[in-house]
Z-matrix of the N, CA and C atoms (Angstrom, degrees):
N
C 1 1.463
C 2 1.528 1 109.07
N 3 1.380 2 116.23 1 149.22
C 4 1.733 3 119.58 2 -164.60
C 5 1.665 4 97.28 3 -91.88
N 6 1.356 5 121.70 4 14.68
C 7 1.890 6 122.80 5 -171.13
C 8 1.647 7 92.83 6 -74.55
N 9 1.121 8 118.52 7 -65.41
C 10 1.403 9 133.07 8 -144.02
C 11 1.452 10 125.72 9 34.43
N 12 1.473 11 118.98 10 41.44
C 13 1.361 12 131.94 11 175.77
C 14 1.168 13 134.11 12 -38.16
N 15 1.400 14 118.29 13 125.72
C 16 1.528 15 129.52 14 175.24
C 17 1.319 16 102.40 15 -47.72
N 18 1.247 17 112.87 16 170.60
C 19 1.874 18 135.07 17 148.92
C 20 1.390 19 111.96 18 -55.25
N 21 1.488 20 118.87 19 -58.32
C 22 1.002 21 114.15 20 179.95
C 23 1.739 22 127.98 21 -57.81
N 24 1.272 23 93.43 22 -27.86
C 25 1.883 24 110.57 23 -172.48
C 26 1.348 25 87.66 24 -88.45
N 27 1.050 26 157.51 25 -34.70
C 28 1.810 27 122.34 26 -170.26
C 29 1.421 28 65.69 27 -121.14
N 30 1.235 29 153.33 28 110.96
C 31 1.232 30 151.57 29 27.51
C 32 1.804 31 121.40 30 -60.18
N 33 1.236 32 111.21 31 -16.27
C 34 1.413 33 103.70 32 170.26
C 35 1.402 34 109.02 33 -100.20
N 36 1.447 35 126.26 34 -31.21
C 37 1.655 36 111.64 35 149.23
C 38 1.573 37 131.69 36 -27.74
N 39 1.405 38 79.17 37 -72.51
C 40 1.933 39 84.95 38 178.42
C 41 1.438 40 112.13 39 -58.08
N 42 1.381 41 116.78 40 -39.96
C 43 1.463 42 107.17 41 -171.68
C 44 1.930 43 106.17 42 -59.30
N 45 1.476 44 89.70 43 -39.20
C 46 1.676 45 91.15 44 -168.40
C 47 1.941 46 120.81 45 -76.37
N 48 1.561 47 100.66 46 -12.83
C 49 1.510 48 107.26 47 146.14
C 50 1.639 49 106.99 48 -79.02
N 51 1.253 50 144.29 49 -73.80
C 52 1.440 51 129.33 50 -152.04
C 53 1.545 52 107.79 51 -47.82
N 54 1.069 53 115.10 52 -57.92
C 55 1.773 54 121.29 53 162.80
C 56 1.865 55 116.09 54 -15.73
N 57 1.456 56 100.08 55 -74.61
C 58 1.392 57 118.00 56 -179.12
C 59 1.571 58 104.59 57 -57.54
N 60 0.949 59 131.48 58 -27.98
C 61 1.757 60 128.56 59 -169.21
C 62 1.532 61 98.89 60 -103.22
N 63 1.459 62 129.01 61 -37.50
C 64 1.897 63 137.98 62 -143.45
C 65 2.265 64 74.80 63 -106.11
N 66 1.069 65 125.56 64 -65.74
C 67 1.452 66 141.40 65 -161.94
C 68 1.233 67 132.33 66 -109.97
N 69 1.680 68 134.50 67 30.26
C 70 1.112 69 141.56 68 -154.23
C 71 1.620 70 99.59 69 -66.10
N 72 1.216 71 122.47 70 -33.77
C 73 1.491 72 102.45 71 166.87
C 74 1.554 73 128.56 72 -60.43
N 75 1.426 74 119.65 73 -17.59
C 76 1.420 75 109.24 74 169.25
C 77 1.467 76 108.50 75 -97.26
N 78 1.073 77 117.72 76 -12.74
C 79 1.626 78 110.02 77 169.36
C 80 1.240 79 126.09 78 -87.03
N 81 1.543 80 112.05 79 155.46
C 82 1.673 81 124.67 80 -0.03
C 83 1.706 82 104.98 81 -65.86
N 84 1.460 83 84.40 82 179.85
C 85 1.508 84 109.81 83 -146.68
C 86 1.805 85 106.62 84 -98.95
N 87 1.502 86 116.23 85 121.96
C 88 1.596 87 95.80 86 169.92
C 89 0.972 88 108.73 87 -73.82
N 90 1.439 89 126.82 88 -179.68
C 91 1.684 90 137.03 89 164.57
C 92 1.498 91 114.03 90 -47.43
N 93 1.401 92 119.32 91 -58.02
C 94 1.617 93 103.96 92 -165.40
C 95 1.713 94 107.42 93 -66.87
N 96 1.809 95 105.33 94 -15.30
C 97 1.392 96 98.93 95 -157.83
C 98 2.235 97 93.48 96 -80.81
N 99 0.934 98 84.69 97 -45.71
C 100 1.588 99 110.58 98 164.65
C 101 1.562 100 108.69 99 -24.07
N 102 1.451 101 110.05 100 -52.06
C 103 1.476 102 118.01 101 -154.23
C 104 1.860 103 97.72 102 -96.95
N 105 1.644 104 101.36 103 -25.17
C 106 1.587 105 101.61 104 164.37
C 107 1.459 106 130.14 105 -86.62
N 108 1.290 107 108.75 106 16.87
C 109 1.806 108 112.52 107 179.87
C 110 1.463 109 81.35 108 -125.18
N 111 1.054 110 133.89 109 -50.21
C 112 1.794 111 115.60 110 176.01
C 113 1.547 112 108.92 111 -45.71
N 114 1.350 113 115.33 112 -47.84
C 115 1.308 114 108.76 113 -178.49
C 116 1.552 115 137.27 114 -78.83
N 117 1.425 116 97.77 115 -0.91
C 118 1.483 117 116.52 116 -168.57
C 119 1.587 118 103.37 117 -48.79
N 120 1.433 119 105.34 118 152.01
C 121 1.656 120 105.06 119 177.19
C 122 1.529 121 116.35 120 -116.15
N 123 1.375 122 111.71 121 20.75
C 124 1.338 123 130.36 122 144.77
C 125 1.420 124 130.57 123 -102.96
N 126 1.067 125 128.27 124 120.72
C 127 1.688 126 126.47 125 143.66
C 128 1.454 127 91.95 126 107.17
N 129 1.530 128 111.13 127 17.22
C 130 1.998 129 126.43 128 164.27
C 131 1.116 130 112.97 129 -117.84
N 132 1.261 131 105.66 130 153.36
C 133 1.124 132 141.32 131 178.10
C 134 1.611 133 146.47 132 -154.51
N 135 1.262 134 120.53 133 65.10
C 136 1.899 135 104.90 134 60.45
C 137 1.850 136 86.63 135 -102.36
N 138 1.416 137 100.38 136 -177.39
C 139 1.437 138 89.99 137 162.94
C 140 1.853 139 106.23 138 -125.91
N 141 1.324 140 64.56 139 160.41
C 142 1.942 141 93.78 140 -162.91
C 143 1.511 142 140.62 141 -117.94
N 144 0.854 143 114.98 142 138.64
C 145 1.783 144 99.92 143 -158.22
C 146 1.588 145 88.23 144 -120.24
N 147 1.577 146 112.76 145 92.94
C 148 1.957 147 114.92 146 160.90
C 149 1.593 148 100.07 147 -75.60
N 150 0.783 149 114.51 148 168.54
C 151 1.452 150 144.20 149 105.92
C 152 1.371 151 149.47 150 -43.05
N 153 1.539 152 131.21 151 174.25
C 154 1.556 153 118.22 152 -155.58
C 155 1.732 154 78.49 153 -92.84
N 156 1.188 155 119.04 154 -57.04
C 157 1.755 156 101.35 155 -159.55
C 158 1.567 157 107.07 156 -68.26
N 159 1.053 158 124.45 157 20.87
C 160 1.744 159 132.12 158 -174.80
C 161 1.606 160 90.19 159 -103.27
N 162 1.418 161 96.61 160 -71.96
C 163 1.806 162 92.78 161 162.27
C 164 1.138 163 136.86 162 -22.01
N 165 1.323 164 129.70 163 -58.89
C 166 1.439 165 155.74 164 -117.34
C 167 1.487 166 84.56 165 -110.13
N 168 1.565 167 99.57 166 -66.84
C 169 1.837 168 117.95 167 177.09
C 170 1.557 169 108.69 168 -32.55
N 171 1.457 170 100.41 169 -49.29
C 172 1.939 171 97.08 170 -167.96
C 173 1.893 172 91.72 171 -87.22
N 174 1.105 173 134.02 172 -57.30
C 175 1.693 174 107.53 173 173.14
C 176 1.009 175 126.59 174 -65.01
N 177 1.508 176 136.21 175 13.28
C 178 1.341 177 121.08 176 146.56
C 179 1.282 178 115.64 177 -99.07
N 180 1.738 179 123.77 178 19.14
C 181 1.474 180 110.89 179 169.63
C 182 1.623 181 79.93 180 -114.00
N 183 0.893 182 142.26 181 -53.38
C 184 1.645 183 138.92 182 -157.51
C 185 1.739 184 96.10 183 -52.49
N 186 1.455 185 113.64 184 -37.32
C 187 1.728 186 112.01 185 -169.21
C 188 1.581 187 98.92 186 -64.65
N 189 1.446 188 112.86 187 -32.84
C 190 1.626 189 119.82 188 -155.86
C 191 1.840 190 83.44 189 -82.91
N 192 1.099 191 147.70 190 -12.32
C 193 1.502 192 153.84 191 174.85
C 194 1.407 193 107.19 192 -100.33
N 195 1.036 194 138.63 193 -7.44
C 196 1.281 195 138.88 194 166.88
C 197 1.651 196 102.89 195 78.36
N 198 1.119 197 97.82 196 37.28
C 199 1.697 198 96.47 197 -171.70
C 200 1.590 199 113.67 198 -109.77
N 201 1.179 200 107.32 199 -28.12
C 202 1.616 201 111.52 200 164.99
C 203 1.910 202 105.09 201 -139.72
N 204 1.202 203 85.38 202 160.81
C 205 2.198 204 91.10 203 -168.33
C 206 1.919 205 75.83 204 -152.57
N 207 1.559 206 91.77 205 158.19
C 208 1.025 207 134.27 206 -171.77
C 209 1.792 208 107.91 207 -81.32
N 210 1.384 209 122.42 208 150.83
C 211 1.265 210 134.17 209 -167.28
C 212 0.564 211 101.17 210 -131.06
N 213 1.925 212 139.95 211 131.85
C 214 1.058 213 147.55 212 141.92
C 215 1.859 214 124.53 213 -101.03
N 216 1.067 215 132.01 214 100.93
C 217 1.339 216 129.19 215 -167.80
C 218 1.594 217 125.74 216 -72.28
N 219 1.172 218 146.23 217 154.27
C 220 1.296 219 114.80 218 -171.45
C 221 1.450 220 114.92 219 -79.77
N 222 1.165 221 102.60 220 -19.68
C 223 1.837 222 95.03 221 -176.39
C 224 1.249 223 99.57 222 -116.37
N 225 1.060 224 124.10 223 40.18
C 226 1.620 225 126.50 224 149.67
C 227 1.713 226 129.20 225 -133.38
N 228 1.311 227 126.86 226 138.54
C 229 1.452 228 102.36 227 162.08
C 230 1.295 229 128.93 228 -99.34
N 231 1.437 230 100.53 229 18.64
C 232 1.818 231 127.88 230 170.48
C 233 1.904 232 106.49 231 -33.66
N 234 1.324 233 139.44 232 123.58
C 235 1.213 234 120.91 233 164.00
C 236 1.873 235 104.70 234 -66.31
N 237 1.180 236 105.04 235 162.32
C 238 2.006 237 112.38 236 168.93
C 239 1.287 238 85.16 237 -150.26
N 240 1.020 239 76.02 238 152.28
C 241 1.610 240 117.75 239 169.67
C 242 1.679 241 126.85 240 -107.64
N 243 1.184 242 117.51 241 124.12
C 244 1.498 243 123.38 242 175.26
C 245 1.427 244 118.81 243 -122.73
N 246 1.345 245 123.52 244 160.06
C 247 1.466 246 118.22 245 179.79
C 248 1.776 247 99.89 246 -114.77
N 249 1.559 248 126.54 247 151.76
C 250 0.988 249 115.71 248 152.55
C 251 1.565 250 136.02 249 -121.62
N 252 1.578 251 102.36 250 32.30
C 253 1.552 252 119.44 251 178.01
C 254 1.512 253 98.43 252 -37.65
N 255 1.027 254 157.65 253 -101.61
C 256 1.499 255 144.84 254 -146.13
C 257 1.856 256 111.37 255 -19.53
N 258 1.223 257 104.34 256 -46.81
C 259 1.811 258 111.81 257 -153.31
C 260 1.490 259 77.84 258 -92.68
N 261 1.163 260 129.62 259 -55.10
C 262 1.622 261 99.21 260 -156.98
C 263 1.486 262 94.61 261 -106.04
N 264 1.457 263 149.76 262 76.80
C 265 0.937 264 168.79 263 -136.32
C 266 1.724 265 113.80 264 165.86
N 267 1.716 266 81.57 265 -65.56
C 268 2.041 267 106.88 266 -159.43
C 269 1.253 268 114.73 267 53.51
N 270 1.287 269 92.44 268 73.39
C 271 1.515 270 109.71 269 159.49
C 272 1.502 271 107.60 270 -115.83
N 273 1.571 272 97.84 271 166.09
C 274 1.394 273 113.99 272 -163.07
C 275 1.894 274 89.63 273 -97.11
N 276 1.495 275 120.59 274 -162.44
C 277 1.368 276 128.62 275 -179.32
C 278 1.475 277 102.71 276 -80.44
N 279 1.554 278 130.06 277 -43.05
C 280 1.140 279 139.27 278 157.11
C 281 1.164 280 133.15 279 -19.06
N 282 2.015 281 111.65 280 -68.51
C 283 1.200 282 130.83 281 172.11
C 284 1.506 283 115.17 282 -83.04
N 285 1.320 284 112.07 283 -6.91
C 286 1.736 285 98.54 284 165.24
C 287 1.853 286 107.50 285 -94.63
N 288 1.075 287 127.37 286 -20.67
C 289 1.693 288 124.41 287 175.42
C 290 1.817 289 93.20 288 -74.31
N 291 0.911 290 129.57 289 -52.65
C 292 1.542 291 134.91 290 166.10
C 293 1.472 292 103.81 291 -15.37
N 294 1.863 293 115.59 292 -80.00
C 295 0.964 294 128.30 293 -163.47
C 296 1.386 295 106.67 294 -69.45
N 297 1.215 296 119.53 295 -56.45
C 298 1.330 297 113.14 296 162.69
C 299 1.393 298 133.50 297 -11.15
N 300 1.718 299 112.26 298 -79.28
C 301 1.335 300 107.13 299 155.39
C 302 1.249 301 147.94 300 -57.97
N 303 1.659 302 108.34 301 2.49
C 304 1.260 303 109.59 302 -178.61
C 305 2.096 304 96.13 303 -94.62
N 306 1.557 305 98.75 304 -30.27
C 307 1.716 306 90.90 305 -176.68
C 308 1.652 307 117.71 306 -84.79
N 309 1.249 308 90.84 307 1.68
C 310 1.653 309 99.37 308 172.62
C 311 2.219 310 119.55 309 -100.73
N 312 1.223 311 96.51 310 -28.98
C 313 1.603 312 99.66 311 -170.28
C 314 1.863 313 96.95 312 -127.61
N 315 1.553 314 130.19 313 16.06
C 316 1.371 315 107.79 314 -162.34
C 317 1.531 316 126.06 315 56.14
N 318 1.484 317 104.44 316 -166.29
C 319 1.238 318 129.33 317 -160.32
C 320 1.533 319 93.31 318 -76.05
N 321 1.992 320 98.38 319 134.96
C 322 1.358 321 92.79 320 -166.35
C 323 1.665 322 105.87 321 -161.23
N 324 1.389 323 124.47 322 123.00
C 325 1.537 324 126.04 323 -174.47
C 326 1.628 325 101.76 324 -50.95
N 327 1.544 326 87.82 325 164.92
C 328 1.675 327 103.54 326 170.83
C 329 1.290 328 117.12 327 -59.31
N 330 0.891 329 100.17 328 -29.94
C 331 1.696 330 111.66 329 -171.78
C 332 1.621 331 108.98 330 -74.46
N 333 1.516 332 108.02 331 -56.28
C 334 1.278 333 117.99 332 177.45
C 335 1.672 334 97.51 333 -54.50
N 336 1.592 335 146.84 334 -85.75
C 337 1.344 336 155.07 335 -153.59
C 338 1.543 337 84.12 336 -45.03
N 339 1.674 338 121.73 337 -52.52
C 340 2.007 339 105.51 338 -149.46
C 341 2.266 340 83.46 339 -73.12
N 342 1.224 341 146.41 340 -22.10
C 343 1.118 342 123.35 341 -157.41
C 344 1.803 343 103.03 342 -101.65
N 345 1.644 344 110.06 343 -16.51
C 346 1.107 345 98.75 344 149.85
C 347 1.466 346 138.71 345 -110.87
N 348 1.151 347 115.68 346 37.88
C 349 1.582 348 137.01 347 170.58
C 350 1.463 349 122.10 348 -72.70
N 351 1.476 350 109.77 349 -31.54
C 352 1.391 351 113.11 350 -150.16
C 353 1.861 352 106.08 351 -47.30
N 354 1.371 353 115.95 352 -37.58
C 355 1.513 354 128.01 353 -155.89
C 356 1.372 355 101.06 354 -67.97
N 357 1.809 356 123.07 355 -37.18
C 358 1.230 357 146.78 356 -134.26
C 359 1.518 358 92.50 357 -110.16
N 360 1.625 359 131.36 358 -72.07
C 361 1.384 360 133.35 359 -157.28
C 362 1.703 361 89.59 360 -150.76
N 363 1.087 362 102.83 361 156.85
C 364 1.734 363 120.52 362 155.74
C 365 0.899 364 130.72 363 -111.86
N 366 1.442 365 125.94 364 85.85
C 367 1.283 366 155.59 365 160.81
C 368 1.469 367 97.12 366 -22.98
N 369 1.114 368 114.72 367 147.76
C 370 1.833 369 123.56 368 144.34
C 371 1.265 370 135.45 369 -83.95
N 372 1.481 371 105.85 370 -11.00
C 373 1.202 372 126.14 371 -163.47
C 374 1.886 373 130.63 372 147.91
N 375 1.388 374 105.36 373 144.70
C 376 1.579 375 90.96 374 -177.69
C 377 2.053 376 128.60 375 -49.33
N 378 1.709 377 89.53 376 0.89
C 379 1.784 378 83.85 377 166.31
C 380 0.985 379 110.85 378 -63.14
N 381 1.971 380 112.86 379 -54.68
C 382 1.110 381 120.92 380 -159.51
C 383 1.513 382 109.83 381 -55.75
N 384 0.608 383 149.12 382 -52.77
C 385 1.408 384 169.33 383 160.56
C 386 1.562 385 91.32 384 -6.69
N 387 1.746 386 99.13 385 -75.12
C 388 1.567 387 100.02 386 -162.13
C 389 1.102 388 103.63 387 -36.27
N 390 1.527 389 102.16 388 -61.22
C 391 1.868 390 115.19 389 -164.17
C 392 1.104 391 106.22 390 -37.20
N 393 0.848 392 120.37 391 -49.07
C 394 1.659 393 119.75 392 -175.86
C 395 1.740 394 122.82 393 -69.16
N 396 0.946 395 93.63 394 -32.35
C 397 1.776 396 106.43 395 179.13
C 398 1.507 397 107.62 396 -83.74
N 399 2.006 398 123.49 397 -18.49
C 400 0.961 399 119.54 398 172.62
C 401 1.550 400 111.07 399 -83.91
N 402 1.383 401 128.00 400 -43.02
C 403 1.257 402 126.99 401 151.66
C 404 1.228 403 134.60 402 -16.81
N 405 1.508 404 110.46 403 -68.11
C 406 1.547 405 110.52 404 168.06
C 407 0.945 406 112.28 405 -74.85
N 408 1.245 407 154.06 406 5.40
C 409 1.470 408 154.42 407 151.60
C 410 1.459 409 118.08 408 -70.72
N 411 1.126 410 122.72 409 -38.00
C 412 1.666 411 135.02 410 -156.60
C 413 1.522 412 92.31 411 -108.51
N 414 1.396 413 138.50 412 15.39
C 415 1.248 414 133.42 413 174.66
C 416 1.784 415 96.66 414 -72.44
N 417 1.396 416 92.86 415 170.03
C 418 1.800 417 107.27 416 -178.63
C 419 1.868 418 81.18 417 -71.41
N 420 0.879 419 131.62 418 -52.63
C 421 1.456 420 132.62 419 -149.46
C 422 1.593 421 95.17 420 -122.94
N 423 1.625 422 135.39 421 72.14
C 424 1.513 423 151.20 422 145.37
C 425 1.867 424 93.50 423 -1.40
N 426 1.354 425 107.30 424 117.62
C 427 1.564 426 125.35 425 149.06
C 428 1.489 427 100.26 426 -95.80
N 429 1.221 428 130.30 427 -28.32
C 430 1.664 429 112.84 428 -178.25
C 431 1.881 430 98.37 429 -129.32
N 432 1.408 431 104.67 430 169.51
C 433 1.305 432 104.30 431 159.48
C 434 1.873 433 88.88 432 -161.74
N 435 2.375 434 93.96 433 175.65
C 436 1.234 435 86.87 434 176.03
C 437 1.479 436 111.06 435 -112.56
N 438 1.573 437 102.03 436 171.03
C 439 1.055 438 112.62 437 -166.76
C 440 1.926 439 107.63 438 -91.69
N 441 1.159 440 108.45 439 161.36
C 442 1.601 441 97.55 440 -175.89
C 443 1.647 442 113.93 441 -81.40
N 444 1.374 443 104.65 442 131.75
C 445 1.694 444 112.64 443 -179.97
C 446 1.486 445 111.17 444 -49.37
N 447 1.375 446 97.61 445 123.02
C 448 1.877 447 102.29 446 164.80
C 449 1.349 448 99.19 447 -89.67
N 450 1.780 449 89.43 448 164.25
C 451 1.542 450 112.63 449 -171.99
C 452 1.821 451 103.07 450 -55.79
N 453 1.154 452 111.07 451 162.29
C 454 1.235 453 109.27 452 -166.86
C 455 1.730 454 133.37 453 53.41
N 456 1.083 455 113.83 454 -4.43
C 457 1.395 456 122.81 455 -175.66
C 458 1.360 457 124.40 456 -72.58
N 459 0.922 458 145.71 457 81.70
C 460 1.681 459 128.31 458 -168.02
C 461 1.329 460 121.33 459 -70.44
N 462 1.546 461 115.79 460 -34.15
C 463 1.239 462 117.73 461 -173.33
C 464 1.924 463 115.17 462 -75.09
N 465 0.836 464 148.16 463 165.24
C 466 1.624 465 140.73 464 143.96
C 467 1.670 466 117.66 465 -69.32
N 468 0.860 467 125.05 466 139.87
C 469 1.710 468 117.04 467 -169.98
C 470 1.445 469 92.85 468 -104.38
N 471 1.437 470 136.47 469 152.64
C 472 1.233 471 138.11 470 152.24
C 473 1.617 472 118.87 471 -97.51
N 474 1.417 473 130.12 472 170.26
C 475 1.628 474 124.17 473 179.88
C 476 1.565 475 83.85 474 -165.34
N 477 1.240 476 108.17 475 153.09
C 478 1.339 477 139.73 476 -166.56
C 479 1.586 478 80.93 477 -88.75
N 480 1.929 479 97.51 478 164.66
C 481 1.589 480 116.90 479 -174.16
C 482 1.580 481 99.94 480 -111.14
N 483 1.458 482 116.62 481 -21.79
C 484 1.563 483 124.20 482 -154.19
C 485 1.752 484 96.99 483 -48.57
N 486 1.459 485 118.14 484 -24.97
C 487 1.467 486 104.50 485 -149.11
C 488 1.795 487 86.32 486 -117.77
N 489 1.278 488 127.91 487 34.47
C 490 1.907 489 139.79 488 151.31
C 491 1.700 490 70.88 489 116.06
N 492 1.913 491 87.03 490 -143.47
C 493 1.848 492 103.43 491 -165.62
C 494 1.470 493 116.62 492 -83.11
N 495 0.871 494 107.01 493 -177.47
C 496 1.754 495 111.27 494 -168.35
C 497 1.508 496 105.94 495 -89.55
N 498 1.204 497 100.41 496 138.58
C 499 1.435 498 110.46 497 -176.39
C 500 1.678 499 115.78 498 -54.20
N 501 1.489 500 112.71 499 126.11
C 502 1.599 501 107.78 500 170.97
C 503 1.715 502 114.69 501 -76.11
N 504 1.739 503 92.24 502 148.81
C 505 1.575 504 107.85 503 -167.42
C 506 1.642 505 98.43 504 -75.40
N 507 1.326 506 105.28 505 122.37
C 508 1.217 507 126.95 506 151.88
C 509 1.699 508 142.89 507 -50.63
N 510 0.991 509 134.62 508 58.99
C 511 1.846 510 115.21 509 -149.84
C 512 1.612 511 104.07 510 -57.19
N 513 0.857 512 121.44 511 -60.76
C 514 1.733 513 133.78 512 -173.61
C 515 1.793 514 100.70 513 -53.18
N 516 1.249 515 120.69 514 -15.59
C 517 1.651 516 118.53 515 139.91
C 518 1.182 517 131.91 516 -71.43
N 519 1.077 518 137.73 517 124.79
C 520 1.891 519 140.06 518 -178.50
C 521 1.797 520 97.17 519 -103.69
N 522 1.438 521 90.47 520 122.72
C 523 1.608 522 104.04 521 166.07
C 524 1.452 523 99.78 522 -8.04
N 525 1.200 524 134.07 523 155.16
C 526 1.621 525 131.00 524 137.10
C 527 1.349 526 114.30 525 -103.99
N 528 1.006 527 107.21 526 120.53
C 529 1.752 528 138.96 527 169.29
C 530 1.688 529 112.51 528 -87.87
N 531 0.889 530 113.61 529 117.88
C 532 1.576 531 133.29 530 160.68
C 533 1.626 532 117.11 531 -69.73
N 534 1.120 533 75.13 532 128.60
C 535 1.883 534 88.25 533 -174.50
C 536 1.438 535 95.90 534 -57.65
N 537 1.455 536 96.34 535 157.34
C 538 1.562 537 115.97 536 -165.56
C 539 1.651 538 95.60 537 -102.90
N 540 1.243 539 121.63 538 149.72
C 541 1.560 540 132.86 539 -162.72
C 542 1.156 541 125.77 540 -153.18
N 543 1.925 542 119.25 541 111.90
C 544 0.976 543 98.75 542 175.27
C 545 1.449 544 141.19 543 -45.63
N 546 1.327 545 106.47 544 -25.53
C 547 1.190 546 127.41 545 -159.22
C 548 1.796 547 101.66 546 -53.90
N 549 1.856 548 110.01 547 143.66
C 550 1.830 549 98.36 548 165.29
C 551 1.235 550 114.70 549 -103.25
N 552 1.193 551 97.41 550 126.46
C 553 1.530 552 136.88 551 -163.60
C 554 1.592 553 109.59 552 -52.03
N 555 1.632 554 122.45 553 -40.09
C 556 1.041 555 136.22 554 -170.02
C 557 1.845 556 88.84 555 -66.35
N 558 1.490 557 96.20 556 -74.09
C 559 1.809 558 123.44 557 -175.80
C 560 1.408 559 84.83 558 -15.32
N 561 1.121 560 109.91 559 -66.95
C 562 2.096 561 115.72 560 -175.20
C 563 1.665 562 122.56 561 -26.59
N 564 1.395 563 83.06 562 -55.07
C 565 1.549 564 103.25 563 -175.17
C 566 1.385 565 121.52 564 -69.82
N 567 1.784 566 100.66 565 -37.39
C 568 1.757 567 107.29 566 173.93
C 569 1.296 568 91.18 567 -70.33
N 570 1.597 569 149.19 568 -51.06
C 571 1.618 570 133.26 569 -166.90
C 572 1.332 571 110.57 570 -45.32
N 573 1.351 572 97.88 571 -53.81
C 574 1.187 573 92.41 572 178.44
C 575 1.756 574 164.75 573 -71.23
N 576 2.105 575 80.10 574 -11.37
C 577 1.432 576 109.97 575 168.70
C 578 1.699 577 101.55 576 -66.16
N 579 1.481 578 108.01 577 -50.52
C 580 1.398 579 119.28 578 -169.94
C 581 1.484 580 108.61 579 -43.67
N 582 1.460 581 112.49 580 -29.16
C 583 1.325 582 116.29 581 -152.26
C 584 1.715 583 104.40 582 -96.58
N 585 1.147 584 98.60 583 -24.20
C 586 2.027 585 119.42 584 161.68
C 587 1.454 586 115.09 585 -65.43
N 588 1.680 587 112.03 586 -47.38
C 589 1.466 588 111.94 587 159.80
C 590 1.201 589 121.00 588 -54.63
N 591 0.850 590 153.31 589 -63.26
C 592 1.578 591 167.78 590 124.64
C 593 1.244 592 110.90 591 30.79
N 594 1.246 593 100.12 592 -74.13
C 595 1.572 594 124.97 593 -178.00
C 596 1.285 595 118.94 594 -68.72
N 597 1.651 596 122.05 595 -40.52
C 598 1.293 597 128.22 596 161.97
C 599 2.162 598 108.89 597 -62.65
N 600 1.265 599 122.68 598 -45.71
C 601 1.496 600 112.04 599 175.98
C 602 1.527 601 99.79 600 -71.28
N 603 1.373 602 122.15 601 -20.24
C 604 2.050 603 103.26 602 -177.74
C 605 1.510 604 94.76 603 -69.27
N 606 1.483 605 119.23 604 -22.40
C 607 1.619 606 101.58 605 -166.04
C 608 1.558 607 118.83 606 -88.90
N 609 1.512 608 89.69 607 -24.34
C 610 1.985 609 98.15 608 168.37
C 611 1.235 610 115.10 609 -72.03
N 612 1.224 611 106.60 610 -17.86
C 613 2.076 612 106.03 611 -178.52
C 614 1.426 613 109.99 612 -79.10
N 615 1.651 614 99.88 613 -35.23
C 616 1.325 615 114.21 614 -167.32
C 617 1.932 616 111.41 615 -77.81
N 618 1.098 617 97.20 616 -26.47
C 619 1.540 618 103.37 617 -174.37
C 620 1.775 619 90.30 618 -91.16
N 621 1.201 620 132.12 619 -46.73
C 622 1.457 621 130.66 620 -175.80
C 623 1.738 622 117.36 621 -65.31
N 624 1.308 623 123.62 622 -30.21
C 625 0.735 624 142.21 623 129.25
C 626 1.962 625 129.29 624 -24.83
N 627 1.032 626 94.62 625 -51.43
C 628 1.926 627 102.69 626 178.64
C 629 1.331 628 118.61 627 -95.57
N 630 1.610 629 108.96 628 -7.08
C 631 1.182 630 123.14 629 166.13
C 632 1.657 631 112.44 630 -77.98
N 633 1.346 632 107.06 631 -44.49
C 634 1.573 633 109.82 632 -171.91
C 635 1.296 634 96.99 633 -83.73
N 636 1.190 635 126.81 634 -5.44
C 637 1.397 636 120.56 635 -172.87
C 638 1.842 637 110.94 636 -84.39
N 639 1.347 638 101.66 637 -24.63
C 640 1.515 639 115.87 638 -172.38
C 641 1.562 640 115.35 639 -88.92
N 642 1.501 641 118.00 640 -0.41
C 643 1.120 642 146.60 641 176.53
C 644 1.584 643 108.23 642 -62.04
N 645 2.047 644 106.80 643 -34.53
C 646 1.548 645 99.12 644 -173.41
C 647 0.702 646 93.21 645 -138.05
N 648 1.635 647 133.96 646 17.30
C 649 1.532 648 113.97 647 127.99
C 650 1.441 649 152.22 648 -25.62
């Protein structure tokens, strides 16, 4: 594929699909809200704390790819942000929650994508999954491929192509495993939606606000 995408750029893809599917009332996305689902410390991997010109950097190469364009709302002069991976992709609802989780958490079994899907698509089951992961694989031009089984591994892992070829297996690397947590994981995810709401009404007050303010100017 001619993308060859940063980390940072299909981390603001995926973030800007999970948003649109997990939060369609705040989407599209302003910048700060933008810069708080990239940074989220759930449901990433690794997770990462950019900045606005880190941001800025990956939507002004994704705009030059036709992959995200700019929003203007009518009663705002707020910029948003949208992604349009489906149309210039052509993917179905399936194969964009797919990709999604692959640009948000890496390389990842069937099993792993169908148990974290639920927010994104509803699977029927880890077939569905395959089917779908065999699809984007068997294209003339691969959006996913797999990665080679480590020792002990049972499952096959898949990884997206958007960012060149798939990383070669390392032995003197050990899987990385994420610490295990009491913490509920979902609970995480609602804080953190809450915390996107939040941030999306500080920015309508804040822009509604500068509007009435220019009134006695």
């Amino acid at each position: 594929m001619p993308f060859n995408l940063t980390e940072i750029e299909t981390r603001v893809l995926g973030s800007l699909i999970e948003k649109q599917l997990t939060t369609p009332e705040y989407y599209p996305l302003t910048m700060n809200a933008l810069i708080a689902a990239c940074n989220q410390k759930s449901n990433r991997e690794p997770v990462m704390s950019l900045g606005e010109s880190e941001v800025q950097t990956a939507i002004d190469r994704l705009r030059d790819l036709n992959l995200v364009y700019l929003f203007y709302g009518s009663t705002s002069r707020t910029v948003k942000y949208k992604h349009m991976v489906p149309s210039v992709l052509e993917l179905d609802d399936a194969g964009v929650a797919v990709m999604a989780l692959l640009f948000l958490r890496g390389a990842q079994t069937p099993g792993e994508l169908r148990g974290r899907s639920e927010r994104l698509y509803e699977f029927s089951g880890v077939g569905e999954v395959q089917e779908s992961l065999d699809a984007l694989a068997s294209r003339s031009e691969p959006l996913i491929g797999k990665l080679e089984r480590r020792p002990g591994q049972k499952e096959v892992r898949y990884a997206h192509l958007l960012s060149g070829a798939l990383p070669e297996y390392n032995e003197a690397e050990p899987p990385v495993r994420r610490p295990v947590s009491g913490i509920d994981e979902s609970r995480i995810v609602s804080l953190e939606d809450e915390v996107l709401r939040l941030t999306e009404e500080c920015t309508a007050l804040r822009a509604s606000f500068d509007e009435f303010r220019k009134q006695f100017e």
